[in-house]
C-alpha positions as CSV (number, residue, x, y, z in Angstrom):
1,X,55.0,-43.5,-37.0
2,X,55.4,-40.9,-39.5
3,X,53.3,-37.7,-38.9
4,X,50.5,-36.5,-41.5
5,X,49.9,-33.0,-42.3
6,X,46.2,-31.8,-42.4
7,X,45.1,-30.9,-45.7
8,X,46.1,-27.9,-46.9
9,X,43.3,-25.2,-48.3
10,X,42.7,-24.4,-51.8
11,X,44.5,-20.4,-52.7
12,X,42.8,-18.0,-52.6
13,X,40.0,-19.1,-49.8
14,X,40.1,-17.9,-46.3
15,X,41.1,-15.3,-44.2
16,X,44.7,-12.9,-45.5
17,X,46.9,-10.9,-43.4
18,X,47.1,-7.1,-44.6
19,X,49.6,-4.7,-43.0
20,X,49.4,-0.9,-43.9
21,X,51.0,2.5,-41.9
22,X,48.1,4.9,-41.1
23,X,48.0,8.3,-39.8
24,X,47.4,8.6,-35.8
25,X,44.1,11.0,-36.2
26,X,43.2,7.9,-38.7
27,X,44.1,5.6,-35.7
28,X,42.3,7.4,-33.2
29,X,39.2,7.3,-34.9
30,X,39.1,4.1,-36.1
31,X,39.9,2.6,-32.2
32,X,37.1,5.1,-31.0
33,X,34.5,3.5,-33.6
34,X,35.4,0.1,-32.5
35,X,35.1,0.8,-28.9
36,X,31.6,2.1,-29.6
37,X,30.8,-0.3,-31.6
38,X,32.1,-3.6,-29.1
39,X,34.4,-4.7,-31.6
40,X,37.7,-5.3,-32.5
41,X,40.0,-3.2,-34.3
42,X,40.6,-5.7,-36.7
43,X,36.6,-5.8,-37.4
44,X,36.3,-2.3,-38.0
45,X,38.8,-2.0,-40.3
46,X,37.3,-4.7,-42.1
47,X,34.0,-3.8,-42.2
48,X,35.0,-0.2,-43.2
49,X,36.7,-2.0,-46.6
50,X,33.9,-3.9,-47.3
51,X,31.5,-1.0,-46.7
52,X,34.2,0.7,-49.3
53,X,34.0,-2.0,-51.8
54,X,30.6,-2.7,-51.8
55,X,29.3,-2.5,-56.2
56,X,32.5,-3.8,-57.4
57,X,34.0,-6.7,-58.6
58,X,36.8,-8.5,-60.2
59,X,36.8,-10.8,-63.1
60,X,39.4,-13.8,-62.3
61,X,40.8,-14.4,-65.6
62,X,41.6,-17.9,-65.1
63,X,37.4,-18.3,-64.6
64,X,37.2,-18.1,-68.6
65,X,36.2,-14.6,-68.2
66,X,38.1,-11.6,-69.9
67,X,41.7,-12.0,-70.1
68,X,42.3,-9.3,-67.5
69,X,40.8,-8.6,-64.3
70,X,38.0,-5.7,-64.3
71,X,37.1,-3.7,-61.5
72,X,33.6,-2.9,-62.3
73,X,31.4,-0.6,-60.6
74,X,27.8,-1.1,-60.4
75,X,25.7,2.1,-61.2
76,X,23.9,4.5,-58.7
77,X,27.2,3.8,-56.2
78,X,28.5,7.0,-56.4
79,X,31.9,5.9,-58.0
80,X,33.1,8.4,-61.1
């Protein structure tokens, strides 16, 4: 009996991997916030990015929008 393969998700959706060096002071602080906090590592660092990147947004060109991505950001964020 031949095996199946589940079905495989749409790009783009779900969780991505993201690797980046950072500095140990950087480090430190980020594993004494999530100890604090009673999270994960992993959870600060991606709350921190979301905190970050809260206002903007990018236009998917393929979505009949502009025929480049934007990054836009919204007014009153602090952003120049």
């Amino acid at each position: 009996m031949a095996k199946t393969r589940a079905p495989r998700r749409p790009r783009g959706k779900g969780r991505k991997r993201l690797s980046c060096g950072i500095s140990a002071e950087t480090h430190a602080r980020l594993s004494a916030f999530a100890a604090h906090r009673g999270i994960k590592l992993g959870t600060a660092v991606e709350d921190a990015i979301k905190k970050h990147l809260q206002g903007f947004y990018v236009v998917d060109p393929a979505d009949d929008g502009p025929q480049l991505g934007v990054v836009v950001a919204s007014a009153g964020d602090g952003a120049s």
